[in-house]
C-alpha positions as CSV (number, residue, x, y, z in Angstrom):
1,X,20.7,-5.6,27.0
2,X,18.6,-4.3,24.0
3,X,18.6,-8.0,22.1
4,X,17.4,-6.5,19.1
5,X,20.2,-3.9,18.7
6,X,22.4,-6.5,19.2
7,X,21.3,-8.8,16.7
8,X,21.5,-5.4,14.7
9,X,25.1,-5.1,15.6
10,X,26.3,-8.6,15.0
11,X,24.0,-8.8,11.2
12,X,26.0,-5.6,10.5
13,X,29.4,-6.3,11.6
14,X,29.2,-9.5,9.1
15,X,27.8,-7.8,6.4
16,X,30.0,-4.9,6.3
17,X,33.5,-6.8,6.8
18,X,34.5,-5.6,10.2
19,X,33.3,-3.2,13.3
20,X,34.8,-0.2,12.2
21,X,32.5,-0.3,9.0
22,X,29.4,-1.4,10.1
23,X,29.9,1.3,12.8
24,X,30.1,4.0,10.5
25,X,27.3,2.3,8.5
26,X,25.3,2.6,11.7
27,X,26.1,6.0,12.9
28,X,28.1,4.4,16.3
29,X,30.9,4.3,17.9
30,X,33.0,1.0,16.8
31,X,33.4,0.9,21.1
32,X,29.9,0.5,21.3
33,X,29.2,-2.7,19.1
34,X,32.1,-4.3,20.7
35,X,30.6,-4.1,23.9
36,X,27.1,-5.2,22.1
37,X,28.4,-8.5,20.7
38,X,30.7,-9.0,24.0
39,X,27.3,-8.7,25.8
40,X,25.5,-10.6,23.4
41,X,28.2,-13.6,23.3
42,X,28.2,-13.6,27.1
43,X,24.5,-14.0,27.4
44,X,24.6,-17.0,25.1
45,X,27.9,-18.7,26.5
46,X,29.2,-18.7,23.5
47,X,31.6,-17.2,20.6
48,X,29.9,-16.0,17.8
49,X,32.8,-14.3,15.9
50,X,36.6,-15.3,15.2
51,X,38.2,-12.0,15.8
52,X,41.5,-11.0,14.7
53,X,43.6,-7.6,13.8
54,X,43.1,-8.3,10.2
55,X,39.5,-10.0,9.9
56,X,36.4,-10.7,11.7
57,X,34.8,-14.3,10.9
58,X,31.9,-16.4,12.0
59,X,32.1,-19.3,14.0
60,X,30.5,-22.7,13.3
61,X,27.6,-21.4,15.9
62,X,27.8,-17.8,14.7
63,X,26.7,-19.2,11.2
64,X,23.5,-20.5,11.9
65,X,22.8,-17.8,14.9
66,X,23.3,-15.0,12.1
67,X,20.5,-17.1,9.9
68,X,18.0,-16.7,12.7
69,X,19.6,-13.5,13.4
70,X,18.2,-12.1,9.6
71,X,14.9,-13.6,9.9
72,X,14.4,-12.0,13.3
73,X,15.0,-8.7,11.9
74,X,13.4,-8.7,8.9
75,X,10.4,-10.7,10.8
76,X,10.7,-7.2,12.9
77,X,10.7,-4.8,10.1
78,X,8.0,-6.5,8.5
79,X,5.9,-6.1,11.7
80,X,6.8,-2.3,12.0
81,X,6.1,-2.2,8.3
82,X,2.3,-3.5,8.6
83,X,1.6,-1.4,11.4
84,X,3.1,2.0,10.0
85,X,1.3,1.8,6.5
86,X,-1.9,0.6,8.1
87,X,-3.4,4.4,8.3
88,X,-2.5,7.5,6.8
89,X,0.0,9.1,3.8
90,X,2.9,6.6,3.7
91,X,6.0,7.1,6.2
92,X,9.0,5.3,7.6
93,X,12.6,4.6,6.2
94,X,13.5,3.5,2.7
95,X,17.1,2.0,2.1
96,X,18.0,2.0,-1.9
97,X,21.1,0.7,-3.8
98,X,21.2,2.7,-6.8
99,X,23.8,2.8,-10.0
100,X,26.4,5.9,-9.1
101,X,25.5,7.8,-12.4
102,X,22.1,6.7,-12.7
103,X,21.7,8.1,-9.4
104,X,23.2,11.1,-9.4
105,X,21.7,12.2,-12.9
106,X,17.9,11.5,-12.4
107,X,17.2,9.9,-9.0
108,X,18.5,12.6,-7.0
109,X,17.2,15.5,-8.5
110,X,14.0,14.4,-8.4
111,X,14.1,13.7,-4.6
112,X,13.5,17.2,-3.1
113,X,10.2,16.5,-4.7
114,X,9.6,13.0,-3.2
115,X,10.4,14.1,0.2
116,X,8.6,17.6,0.1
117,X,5.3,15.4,-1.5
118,X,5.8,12.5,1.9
119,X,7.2,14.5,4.7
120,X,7.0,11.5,6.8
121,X,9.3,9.2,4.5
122,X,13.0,8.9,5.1
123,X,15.4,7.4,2.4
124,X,19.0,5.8,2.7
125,X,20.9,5.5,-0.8
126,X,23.8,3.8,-1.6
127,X,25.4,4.6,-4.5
128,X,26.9,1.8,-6.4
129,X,27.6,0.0,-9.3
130,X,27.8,-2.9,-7.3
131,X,25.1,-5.3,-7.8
132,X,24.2,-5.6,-4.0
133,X,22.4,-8.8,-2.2
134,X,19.3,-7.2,-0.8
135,X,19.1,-9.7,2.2
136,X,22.7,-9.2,3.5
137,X,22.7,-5.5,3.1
138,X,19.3,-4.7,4.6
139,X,17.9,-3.0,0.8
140,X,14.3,-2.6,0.5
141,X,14.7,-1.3,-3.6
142,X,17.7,-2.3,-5.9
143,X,17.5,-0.1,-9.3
144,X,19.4,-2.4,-12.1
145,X,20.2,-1.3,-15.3
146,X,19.8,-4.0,-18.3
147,X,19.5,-8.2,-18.1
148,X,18.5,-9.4,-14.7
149,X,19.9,-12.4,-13.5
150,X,17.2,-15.2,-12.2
151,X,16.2,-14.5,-8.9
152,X,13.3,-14.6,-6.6
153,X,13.0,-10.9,-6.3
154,X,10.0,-8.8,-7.7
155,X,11.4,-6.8,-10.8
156,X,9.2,-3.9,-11.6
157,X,10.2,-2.1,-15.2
158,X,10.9,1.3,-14.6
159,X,11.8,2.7,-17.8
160,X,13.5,1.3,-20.8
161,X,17.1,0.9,-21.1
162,X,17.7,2.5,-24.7
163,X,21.4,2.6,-26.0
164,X,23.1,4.7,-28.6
165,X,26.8,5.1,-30.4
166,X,27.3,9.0,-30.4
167,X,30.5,11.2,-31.1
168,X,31.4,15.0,-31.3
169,X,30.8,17.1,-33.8
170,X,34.5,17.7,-34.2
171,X,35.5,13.7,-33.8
172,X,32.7,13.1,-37.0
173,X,34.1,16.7,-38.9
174,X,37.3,15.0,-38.8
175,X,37.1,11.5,-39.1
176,X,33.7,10.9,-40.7
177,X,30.7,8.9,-39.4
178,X,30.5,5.3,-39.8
179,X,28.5,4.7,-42.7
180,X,27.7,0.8,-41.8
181,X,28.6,-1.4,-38.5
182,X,31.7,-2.7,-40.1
183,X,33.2,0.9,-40.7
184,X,33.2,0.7,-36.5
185,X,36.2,-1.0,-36.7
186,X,38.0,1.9,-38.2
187,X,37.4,4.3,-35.5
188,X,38.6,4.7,-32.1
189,X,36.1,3.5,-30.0
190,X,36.4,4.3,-26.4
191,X,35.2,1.0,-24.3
192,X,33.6,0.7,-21.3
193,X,35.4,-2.0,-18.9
194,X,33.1,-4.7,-18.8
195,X,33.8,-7.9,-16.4
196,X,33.1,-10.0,-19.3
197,X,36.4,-8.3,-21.2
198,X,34.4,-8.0,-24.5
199,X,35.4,-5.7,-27.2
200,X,32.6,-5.7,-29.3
201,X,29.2,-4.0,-30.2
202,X,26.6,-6.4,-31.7
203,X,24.5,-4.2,-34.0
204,X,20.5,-5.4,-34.8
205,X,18.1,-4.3,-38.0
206,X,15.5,-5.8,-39.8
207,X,16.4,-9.6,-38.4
208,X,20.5,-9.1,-39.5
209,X,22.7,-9.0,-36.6
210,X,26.1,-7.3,-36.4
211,X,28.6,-8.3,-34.4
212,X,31.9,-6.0,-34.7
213,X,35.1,-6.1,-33.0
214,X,36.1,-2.6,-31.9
215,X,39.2,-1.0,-30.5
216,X,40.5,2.5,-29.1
217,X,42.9,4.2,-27.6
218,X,41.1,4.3,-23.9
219,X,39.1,1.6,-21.5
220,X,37.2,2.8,-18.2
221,X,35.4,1.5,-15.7
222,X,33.6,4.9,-15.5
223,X,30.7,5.5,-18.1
224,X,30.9,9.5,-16.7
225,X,34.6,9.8,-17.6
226,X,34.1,8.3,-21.2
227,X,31.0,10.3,-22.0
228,X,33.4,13.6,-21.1
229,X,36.1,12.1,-23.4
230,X,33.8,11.5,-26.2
231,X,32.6,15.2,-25.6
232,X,36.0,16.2,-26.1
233,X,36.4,14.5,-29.1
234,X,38.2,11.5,-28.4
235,X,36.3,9.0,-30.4
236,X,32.7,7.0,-30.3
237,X,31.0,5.7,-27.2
238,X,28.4,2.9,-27.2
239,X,26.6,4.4,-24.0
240,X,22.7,4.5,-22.6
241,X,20.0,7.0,-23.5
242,X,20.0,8.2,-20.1
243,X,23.3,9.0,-20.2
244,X,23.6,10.7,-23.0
245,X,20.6,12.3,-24.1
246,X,20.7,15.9,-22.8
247,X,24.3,16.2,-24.8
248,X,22.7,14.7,-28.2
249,X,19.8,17.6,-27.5
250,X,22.0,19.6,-27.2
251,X,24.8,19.0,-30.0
252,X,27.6,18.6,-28.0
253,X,27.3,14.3,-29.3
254,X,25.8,13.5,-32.6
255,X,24.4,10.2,-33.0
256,X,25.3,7.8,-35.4
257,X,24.1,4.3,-37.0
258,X,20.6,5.4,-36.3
259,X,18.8,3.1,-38.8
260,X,20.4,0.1,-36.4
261,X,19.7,-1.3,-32.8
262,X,22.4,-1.1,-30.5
263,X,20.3,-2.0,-27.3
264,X,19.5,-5.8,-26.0
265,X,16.1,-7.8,-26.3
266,X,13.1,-5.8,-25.1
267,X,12.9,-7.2,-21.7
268,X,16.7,-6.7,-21.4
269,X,16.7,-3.4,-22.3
270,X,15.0,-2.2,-18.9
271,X,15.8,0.0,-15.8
272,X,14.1,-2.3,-13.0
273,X,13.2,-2.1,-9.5
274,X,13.4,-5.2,-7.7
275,X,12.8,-5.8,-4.1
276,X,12.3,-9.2,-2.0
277,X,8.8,-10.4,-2.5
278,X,8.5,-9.9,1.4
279,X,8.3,-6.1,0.1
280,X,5.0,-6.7,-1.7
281,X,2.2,-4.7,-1.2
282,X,4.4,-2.1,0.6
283,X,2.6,1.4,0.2
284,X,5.7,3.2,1.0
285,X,8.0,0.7,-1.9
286,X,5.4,1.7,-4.5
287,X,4.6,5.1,-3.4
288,X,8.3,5.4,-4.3
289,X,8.1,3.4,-7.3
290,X,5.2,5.2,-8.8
291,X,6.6,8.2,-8.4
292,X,9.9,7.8,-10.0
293,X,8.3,6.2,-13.0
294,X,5.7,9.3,-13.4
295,X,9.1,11.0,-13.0
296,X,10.8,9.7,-16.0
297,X,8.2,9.8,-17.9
298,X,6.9,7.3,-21.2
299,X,8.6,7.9,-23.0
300,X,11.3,9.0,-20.7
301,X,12.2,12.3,-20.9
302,X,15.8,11.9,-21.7
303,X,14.8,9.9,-24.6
């Protein structure tokens, strides 16, 4: 038995919810980490997993094995780590959780570079919005948008975070441009679906703060699918730089409130790269790193 591809198997089975998950996670047949963690059980004389049709769950001994089980593995990677990036241009596999649009809009295009530049590097993204443990899911860099919550984990400030209300042409032709925050409320504002449920922009200039309740005629969980309404005319969006920018360059959005801030505190207002402090000093984590901050630029480029 090949312990550490067990201890693979059973770490990924857990953090993926089931076999037939962490199988396609891993590129294998769900057939084969059955007979991994049936092997691996057998060898200790115990059950690690509660297995049902439904569910897969740890048992009381399966709890603390998987706790060793992480530290072995990342005691492993570490190890592989050292020796790879001790000579040479920087190599080995990368694994990223990255924002969906975020990701798709200025991450990936710039990888073709990346990868041409370090032939020997490998990268696996995930793209989510989800705001991923790093441990459980075997992440080496998590890009965040905006606040960080407290944490142990190494934040490194990418780029800043800068936010903007914008509408068409055609939605300020016909209804007008808001002339003060208070006028928001007038408008149809189309709102992002935040977990917190909050329907309003807080507005900053010159020390006065702004706090306006705002309403519309659509809610999305999708930043992409409001930014195409608000293209089409639909109403005003409260959306970030990077989103945006290319269509304010290019007229199809016009911003408006200009004079006022619409983004959080300075150190709020950030896109970060944070990794576990395990990950410092990794040549290939900042070879990435540097590059994608050279990338965007200061100031950013969609700025």
């Amino acid at each position: 038995m090949d312990k550490f591809a067990a201890l693979n198997a059973f770490v990924a089975v857990i953090d993926h919810g089931g076999f037939a998950p962490a199988a396609r996670r891993l590129g294998v047949a769900p057939s084969s980490l059955t007979r991994q963690l049936n092997t691996l059980e057998g060898t200790l004389g115990t059950l690690l997993l509660n297995r049902s049709t439904r569910s897969v769950t740890l048992t009381d001994v399966g709890q603390r094995y998987l706790e060793d089980a992480r530290r072995i593995l990342d005691d492993l990677d570490n190890a592989d780590r050292a020796v790879s990036e001790a000579g040479g241009p920087p190599g080995g596999l990368l694994r990223l959780s990255i924002p969906v649009a975020f990701g798709r809009l200025h991450v990936g295009p710039a990888l073709p570079v990346f990868l041409r530049r370090y032939p020997d590097m490998r990268l696996d993204i995930s793209l989510t919005d989800a705001v991923v443990n790093l441990v459980e899911e075997r992440i080496d860099i998590g890009i965040r948008l905006g606040a960080l919550a407290p944490s142990s984990l190494i934040a490194r400030k990418l780029a800043p975070h800068r936010r903007v209300i914008c509408a068409s042409p055609d939605y300020i032709a016909e209804h007008g441009a808001p002339a003060t925050p208070q006028q928001l409320a007038a408008h149809n504002c189309l709102l992002f679906d935040y977990l917190s449920g909050d329907s309003s922009w807080t507005l900053t200039r010159d020390g006065a703060r702004e706090r306006v309740a705002v309403s519309g005629n659509l809610k999305a969980s999708g930043s992409e699918l409001l930014r195409e309404a608000a293209i089409g005319g639909a109403g005003l969006i409260l959306m970030p730089k990077w989103l945006v920018g290319a269509d304010i360059a290019q007229g199809r959005l016009v911003p408006v409130l200009e004079g006022w801030s619409v983004s959080p505190g300075p150190e709020e207002g950030a896109i970060w790269a944070v990794y576990l402090p395990s990950r410092r000093g990794s040549r290939k984590v900042n070879c990435l790193l540097d590059f994608l901050s050279d990338h965007f630029g200061s100031p950013p480029y969609w700025d």
